[in-house]
DRENDO-1510 file (C-alpha; in Angstrom, 1 decimal, always signed):
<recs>
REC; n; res; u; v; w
REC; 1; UNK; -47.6; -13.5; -31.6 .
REC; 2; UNK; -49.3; -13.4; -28.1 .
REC; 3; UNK; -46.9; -12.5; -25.9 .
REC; 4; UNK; -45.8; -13.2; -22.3 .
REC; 5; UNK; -43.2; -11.8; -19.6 .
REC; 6; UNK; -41.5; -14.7; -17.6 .
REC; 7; UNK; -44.2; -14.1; -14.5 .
REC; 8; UNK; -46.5; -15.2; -16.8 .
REC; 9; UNK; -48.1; -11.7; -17.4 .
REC; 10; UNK; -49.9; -11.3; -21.0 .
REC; 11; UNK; -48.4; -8.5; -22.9 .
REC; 12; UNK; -50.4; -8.1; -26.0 .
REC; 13; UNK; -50.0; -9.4; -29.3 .
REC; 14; UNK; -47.3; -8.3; -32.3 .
REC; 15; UNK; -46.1; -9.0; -35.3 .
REC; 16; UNK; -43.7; -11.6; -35.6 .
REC; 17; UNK; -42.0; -9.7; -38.0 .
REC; 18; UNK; -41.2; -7.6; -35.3 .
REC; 19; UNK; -39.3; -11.3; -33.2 .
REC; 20; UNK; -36.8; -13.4; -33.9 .
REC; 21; UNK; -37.0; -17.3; -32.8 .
REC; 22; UNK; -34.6; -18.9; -30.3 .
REC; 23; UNK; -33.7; -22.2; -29.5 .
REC; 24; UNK; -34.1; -21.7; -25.7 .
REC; 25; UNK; -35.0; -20.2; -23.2 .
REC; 26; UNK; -31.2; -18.0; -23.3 .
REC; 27; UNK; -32.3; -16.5; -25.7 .
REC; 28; UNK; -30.2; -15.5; -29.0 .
REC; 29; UNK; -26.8; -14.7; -29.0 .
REC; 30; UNK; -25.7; -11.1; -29.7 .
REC; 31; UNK; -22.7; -9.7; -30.2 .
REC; 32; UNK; -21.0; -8.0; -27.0 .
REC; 33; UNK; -17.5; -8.1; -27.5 .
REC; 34; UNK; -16.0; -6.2; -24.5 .
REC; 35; UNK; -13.6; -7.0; -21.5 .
REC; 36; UNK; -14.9; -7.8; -18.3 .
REC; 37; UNK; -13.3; -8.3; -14.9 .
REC; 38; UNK; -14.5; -11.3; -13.2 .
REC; 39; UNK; -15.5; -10.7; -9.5 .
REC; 40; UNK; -15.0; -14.8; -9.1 .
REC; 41; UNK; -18.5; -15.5; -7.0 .
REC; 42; UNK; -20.4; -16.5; -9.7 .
REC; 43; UNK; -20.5; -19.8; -11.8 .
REC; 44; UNK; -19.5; -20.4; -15.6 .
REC; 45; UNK; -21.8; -22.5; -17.4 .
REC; 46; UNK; -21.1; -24.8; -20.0 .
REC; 47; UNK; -24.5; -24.9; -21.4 .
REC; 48; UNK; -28.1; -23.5; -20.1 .
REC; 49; UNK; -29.4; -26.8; -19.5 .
REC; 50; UNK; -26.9; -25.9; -16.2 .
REC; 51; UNK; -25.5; -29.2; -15.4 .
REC; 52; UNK; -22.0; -28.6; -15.9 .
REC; 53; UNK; -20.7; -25.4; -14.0 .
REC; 54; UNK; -17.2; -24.1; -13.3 .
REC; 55; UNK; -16.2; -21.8; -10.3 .
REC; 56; UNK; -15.1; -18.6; -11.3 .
REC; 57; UNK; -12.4; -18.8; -8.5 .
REC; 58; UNK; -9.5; -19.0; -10.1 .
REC; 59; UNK; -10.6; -15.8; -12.4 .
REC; 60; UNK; -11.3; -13.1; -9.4 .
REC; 61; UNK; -10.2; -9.7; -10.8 .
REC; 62; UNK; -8.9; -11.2; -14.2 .
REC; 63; UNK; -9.9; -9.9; -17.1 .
REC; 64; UNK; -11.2; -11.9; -20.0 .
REC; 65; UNK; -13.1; -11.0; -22.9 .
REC; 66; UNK; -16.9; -11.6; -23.3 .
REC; 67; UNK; -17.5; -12.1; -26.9 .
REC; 68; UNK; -21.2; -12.7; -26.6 .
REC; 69; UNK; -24.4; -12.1; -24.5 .
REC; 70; UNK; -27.9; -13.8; -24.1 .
REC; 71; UNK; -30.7; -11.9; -22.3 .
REC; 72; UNK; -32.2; -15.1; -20.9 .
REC; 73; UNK; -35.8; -15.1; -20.4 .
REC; 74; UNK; -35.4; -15.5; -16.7 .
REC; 75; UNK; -34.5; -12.0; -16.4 .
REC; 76; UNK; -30.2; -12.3; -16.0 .
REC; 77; UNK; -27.8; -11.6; -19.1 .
REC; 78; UNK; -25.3; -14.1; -19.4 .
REC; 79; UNK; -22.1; -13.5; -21.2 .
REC; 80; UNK; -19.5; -15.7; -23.7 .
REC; 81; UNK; -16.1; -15.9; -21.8 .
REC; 82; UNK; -12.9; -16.5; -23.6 .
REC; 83; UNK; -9.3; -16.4; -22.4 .
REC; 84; UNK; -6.6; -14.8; -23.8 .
REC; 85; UNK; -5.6; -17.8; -25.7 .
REC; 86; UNK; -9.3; -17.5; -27.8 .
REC; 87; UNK; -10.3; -20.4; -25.6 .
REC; 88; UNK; -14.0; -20.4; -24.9 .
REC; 89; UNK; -14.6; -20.8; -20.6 .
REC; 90; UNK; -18.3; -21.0; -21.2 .
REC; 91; UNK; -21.2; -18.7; -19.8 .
REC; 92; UNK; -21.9; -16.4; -16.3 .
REC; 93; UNK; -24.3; -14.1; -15.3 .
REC; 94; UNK; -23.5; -10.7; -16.5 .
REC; 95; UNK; -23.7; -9.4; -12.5 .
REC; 96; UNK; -20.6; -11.1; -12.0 .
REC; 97; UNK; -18.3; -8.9; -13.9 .
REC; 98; UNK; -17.6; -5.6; -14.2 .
REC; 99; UNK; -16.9; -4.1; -18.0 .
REC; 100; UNK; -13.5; -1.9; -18.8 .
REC; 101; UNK; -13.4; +0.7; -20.9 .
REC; 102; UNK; -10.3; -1.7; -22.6 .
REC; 103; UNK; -7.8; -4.5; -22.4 .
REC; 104; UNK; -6.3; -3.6; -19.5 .
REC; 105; UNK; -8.9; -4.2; -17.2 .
REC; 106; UNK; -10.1; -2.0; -14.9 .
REC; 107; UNK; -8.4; +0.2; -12.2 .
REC; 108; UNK; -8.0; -1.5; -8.5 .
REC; 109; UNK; -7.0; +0.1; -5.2 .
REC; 110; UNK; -3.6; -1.3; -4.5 .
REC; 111; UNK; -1.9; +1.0; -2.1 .
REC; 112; UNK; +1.7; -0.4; -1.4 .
REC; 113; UNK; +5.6; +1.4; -1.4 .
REC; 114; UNK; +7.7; -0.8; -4.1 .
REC; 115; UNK; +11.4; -0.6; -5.2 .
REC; 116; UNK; +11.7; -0.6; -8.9 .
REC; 117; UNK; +14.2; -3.1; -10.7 .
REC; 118; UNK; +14.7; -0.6; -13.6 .
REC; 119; UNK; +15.0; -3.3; -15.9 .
REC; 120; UNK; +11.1; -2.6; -17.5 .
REC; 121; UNK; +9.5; +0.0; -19.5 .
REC; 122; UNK; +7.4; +2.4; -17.5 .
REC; 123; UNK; +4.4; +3.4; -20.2 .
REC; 124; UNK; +2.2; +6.3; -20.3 .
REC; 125; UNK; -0.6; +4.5; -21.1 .
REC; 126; UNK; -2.4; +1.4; -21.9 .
REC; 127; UNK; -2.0; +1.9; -26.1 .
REC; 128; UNK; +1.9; +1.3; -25.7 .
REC; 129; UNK; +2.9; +4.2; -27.7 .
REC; 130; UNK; +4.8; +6.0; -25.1 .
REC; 131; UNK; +7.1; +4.4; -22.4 .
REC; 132; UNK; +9.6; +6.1; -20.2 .
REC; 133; UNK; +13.0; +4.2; -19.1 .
REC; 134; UNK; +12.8; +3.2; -15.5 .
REC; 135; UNK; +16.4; +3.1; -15.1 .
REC; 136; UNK; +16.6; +6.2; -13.4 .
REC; 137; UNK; +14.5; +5.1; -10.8 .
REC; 138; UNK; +16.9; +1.7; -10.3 .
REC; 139; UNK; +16.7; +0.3; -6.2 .
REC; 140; UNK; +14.0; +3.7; -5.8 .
REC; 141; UNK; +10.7; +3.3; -3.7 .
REC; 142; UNK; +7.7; +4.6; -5.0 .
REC; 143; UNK; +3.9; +4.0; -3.8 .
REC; 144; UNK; +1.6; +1.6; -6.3 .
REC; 145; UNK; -1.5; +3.4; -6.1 .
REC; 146; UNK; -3.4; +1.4; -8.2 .
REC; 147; UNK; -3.3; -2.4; -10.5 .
REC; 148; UNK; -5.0; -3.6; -13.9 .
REC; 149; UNK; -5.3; -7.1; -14.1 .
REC; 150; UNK; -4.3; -6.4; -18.3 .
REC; 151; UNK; -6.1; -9.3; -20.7 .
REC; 152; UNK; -2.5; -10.1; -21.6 .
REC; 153; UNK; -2.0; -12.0; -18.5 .
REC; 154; UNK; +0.2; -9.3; -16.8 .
REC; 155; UNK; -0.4; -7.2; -14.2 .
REC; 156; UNK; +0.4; -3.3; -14.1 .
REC; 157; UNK; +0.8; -1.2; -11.5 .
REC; 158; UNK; -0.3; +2.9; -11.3 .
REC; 159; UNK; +3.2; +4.5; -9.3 .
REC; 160; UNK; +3.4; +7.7; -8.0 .
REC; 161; UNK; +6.4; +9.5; -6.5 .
REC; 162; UNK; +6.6; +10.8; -3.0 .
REC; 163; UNK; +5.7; +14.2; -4.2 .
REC; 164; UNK; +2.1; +12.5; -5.1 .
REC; 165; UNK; +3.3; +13.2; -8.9 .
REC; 166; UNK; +2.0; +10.3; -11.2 .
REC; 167; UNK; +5.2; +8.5; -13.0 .
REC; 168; UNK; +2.8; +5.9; -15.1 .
REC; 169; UNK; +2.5; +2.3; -15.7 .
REC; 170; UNK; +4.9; -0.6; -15.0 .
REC; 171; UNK; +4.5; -4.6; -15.1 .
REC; 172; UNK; +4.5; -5.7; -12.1 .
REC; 173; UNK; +7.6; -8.1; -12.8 .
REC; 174; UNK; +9.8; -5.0; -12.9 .
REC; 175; UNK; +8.9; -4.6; -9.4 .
REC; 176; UNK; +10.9; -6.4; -6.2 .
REC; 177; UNK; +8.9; -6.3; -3.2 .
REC; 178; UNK; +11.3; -6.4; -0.3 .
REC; 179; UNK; +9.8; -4.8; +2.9 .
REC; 180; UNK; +9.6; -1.1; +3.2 .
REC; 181; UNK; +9.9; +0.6; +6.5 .
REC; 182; UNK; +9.8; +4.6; +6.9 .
REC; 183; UNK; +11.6; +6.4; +9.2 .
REC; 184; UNK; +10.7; +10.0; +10.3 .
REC; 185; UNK; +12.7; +12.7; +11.7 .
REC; 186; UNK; +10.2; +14.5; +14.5 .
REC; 187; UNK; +8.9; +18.0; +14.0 .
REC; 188; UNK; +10.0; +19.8; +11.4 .
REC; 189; UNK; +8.4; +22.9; +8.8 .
REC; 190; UNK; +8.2; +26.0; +11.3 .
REC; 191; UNK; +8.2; +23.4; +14.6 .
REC; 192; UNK; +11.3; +23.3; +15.8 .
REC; 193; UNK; +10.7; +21.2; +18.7 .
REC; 194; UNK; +12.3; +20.8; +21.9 .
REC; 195; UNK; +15.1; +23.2; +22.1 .
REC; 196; UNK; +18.2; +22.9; +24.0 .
REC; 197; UNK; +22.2; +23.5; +24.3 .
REC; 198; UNK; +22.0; +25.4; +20.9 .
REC; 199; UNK; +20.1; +23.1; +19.1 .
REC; 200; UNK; +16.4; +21.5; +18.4 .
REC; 201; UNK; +15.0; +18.2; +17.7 .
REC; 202; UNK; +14.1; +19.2; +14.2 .
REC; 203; UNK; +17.8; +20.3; +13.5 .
REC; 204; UNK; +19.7; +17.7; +15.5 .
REC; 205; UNK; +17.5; +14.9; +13.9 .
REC; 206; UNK; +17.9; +15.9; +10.2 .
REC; 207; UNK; +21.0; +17.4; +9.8 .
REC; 208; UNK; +23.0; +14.8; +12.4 .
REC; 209; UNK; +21.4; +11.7; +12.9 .
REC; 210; UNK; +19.8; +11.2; +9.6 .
REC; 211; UNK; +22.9; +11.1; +7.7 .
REC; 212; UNK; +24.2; +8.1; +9.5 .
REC; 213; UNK; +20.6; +6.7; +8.9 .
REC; 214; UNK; +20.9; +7.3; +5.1 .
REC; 215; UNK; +23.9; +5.5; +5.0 .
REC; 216; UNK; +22.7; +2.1; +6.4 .
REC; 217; UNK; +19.5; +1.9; +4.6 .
REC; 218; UNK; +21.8; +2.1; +1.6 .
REC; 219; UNK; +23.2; -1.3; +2.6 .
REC; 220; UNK; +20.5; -3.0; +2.8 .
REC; 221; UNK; +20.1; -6.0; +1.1 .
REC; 222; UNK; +16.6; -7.1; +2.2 .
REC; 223; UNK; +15.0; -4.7; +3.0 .
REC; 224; UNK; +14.2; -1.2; +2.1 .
REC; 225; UNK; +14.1; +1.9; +4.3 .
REC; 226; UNK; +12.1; +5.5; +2.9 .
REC; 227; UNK; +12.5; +8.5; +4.7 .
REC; 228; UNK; +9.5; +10.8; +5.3 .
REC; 229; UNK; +9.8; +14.7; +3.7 .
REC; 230; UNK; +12.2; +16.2; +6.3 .
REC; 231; UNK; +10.6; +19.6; +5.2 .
REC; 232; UNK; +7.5; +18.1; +6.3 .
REC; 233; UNK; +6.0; +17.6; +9.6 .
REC; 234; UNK; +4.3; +14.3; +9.9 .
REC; 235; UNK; +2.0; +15.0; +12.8 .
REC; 236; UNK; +1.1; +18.4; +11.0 .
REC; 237; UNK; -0.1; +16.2; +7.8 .
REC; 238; UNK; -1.6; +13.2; +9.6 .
REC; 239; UNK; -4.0; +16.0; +11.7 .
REC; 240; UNK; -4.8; +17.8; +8.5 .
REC; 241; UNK; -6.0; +14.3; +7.2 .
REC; 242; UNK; -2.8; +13.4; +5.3 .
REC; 243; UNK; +0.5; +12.1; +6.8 .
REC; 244; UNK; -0.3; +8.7; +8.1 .
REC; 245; UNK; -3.7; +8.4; +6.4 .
REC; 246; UNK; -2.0; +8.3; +3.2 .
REC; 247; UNK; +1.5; +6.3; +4.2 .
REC; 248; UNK; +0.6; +3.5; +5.9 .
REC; 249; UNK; -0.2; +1.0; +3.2 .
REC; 250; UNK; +2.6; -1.1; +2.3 .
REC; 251; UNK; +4.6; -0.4; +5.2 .
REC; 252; UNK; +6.2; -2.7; +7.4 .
REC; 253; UNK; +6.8; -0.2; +10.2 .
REC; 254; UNK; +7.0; +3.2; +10.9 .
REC; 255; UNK; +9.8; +4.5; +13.7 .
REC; 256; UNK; +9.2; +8.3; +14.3 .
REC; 257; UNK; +12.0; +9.7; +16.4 .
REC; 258; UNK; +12.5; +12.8; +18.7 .
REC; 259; UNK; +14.1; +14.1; +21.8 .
REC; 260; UNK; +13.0; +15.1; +24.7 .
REC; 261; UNK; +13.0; +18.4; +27.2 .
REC; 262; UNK; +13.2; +18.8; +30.8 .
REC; 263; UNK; +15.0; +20.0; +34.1 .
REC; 264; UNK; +18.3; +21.9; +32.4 .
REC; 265; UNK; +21.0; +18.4; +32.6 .
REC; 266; UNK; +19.4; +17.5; +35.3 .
REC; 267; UNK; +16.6; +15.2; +33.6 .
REC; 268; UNK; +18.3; +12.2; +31.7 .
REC; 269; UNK; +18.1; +9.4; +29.1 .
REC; 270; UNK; +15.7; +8.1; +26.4 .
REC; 271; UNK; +12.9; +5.7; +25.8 .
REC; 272; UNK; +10.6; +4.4; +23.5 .
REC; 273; UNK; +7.0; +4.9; +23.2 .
REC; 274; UNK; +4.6; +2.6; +22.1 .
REC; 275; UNK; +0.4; +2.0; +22.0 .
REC; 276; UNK; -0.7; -0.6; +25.0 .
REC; 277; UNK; -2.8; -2.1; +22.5 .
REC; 278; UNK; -0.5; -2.2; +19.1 .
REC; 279; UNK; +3.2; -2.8; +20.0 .
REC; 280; UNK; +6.2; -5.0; +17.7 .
REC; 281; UNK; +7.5; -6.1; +21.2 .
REC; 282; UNK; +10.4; -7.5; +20.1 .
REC; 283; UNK; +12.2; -4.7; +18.2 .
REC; 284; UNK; +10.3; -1.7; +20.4 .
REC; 285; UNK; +12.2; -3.1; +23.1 .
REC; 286; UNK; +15.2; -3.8; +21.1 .
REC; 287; UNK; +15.4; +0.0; +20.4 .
REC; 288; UNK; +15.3; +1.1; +23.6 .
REC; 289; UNK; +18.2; -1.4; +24.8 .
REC; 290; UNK; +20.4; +0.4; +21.6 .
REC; 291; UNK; +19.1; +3.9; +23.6 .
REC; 292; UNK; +20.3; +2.4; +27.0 .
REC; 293; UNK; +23.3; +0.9; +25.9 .
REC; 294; UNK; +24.6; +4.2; +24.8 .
REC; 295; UNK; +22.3; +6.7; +26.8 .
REC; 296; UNK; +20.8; +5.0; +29.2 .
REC; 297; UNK; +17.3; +4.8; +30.3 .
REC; 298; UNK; +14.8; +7.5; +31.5 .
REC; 299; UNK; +14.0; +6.9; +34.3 .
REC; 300; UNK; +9.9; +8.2; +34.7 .
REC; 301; UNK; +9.1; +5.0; +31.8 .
REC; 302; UNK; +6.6; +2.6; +31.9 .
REC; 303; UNK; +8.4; -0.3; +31.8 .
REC; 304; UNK; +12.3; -0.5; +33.5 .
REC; 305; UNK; +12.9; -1.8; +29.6 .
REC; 306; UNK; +12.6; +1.7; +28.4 .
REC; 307; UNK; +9.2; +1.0; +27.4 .
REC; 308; UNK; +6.5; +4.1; +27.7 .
REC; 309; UNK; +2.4; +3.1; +26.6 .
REC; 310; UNK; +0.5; +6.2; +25.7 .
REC; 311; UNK; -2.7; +6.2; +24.0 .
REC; 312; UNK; -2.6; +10.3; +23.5 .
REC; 313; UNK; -0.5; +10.9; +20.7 .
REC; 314; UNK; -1.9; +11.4; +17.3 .
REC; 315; UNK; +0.3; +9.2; +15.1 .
REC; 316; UNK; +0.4; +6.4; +17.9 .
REC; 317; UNK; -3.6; +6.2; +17.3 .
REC; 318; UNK; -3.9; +6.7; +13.9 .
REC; 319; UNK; -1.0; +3.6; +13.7 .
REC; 320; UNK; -3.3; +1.7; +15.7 .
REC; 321; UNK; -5.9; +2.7; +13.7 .
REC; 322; UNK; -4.8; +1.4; +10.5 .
REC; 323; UNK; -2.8; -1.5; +12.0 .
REC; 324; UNK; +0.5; -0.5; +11.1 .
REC; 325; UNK; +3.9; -0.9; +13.3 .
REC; 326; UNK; +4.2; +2.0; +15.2 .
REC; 327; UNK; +6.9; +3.8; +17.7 .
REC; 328; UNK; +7.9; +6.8; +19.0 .
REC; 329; UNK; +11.8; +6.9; +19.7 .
REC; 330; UNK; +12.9; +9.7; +22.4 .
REC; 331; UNK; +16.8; +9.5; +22.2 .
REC; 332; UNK; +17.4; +11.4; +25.5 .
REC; 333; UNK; +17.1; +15.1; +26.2 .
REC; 334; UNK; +18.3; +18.2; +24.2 .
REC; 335; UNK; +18.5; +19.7; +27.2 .
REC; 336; UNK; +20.8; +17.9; +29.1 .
REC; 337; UNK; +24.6; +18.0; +27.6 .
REC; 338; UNK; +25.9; +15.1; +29.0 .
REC; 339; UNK; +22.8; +13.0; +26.9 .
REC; 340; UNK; +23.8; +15.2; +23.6 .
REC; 341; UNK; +27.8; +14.0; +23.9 .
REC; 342; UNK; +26.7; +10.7; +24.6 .
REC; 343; UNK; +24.6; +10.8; +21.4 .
REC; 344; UNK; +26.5; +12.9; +19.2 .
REC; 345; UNK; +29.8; +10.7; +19.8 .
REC; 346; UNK; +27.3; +7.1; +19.0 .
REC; 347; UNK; +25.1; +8.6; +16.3 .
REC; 348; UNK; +27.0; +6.1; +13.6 .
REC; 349; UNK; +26.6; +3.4; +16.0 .
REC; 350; UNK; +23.3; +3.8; +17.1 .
REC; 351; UNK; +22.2; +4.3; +13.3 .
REC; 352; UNK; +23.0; +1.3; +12.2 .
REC; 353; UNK; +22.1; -0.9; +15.1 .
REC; 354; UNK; +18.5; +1.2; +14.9 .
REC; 355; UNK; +18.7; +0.0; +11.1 .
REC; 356; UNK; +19.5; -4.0; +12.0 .
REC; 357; UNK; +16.7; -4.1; +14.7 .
REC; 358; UNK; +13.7; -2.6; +12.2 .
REC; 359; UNK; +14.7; -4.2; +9.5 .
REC; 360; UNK; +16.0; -7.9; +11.3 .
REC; 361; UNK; +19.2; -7.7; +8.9 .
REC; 362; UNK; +22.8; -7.9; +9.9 .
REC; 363; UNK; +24.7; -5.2; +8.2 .
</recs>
């Protein structure tokens, strides 16, 4: 045989022992068999005469199995698509997939706090032959790292605890997907805080308010409501690169809350603190009316509404940053003891109306 490449370039002669014939120019068919993801921008052919095309649309990130492959002789591969029915979808270039390494797919950054039904099978891998009950982890939030787009037609996310621990792999049906909001208690490892009237905002926070907090989120019907490490300091971990780096995808809103220091019971009342440029309007200021209601108002704020716009805190940037819901609750200062009464005889009331104005539910 005298041979040419497809630019028309002689490449010497060979034995045709050495070829076999095709019937086109797509070459011969070859077995592939392997799963591919389909990145959906490319067209499925039904033949290589390419008059009848389908868009790959409607199969972004699905994975389907390519029986066959041609090494066309304009230089593309094209592979044989079928469904997991054993239907045949036709052909597409070869640079519109991506091959797994099996039936489930391949591994996609998901990134996103879920509550778990308990109701499915949490596996340890994609062979079936180990699975863990998720009952234990009934009505818990955990982070979904990860999804496979399985051949099966199911999708299964990669969950991890909020220690970072991996807890394995769960179809996404056993997953309910109401929104999550985090709230963090300010300071908190060796930072104490602002101190005042035998107390700190680390302390105070955790050990009085949160309680109240805890038992509101648990009534929530709609919503969901995590609570950051209290023996963890989120503006330590978001400067060390973690902290609100890793938390923010999912979330709904984040509401980080502290207490201020000043003038001993002379300085009074709390506020809220927002970005200029990335503020919920409506419940920031709804916060701060809860604060004035049973505190009052600093007075030094930005706005009479109890309002304050920084743009030099850390986890108010980073927020912005990463377009999350972002504030900064001061509930009045430690060191006044008229603003620590106030507080410490409303913290069940002002728990739960801080709880209905994140979340938008009535309790």
């Amino acid at each position: 045989l005298s041979l040419y490449d497809n630019q028309g370039k002689w490449l010497g002669y060979m034995n045709a022992a050495g070829a076999s014939v095709a019937t086109g120019q797509q070459g011969i068919y070859q077995s592939y068999n392997k799963y591919v993801m389909l990145n959906g921008y490319y067209a499925i052919w039904n033949g290589f005469d390419w008059e009848n095309s389908t868009s790959a649309t409607s199969y972004k990130n699905k994975t389907l199995e390519a029986r066959g492959i041609y090494y066309h002789f304009n230089g593309s591969s094209y592979l044989s698509l079928y469904d997991n029915q054993g239907k045949w979808l036709g052909y597409m270039n070869a640079a519109g997939a991506s091959v797994a390494t099996g039936q489930q797919g391949i591994y996609q950054s998901y990134n996103k706090y879920v509550m778990l039904k308990g109701d499915y099978a949490i596996w340890n891998g994609f062979d079936w032959a180990k699975s863990t009950s998720a009952a234990p982890y009934k009505n818990k939030t955990v982070q979904a790292r990860g999804i496979y787009y399985h051949f099966n037609g199911a999708s299964y996310l990669s969950l991890y605890d909020n220690q970072g621990k991996w807890i394995g792999y769960i179809n996404e049906n056993g997953i309910d997907y109401r929104p999550v909001h985090l709230f963090v208690m300010g300071h908190g490892d060796t930072d104490p805080g602002a101190v005042g009237n035998g107390t700190n905002e680390r302390d105070f926070t955790r050990r009085e308010l949160l309680p109240y907090l805890q038992k509101y989120a648990n009534q929530l019907k709609n919503n969901h409501i995590i609570f950051y490490d209290t023996s963890r300091n989120l503006y330590k971990d978001t400067k060390s690169g973690d902290g609100l780096y890793d938390l923010y995808y999912g979330l709904s809103s984040i509401t980080e809350i502290h207490l201020d220091a000043g003038i001993q019971n002379i300085v009074t009342g709390g506020h809220v603190i927002v970005h200029p440029g990335k503020s919920s309007y409506t419940q920031d200021l709804a916060l701060a009316s809860v604060i004035g209601k049973y505190n009052g108002i600093w007075r030094n704020t930005t706005s009479s509404a109890g309002l304050s716009y920084r743009t030099d805190l850390l986890n108010l940037n980073v927020s912005k940053k990463v377009d999350v819901s972002y504030r900064l609750v001061e509930l009045g200062f430690i060191t006044n003891k008229k603003d620590l009464a106030l507080l410490r005889a409303n913290l069940d009331k002002i728990a739960k109306e801080f709880v209905q104005v994140v979340t938008g539910e009535t309790l």
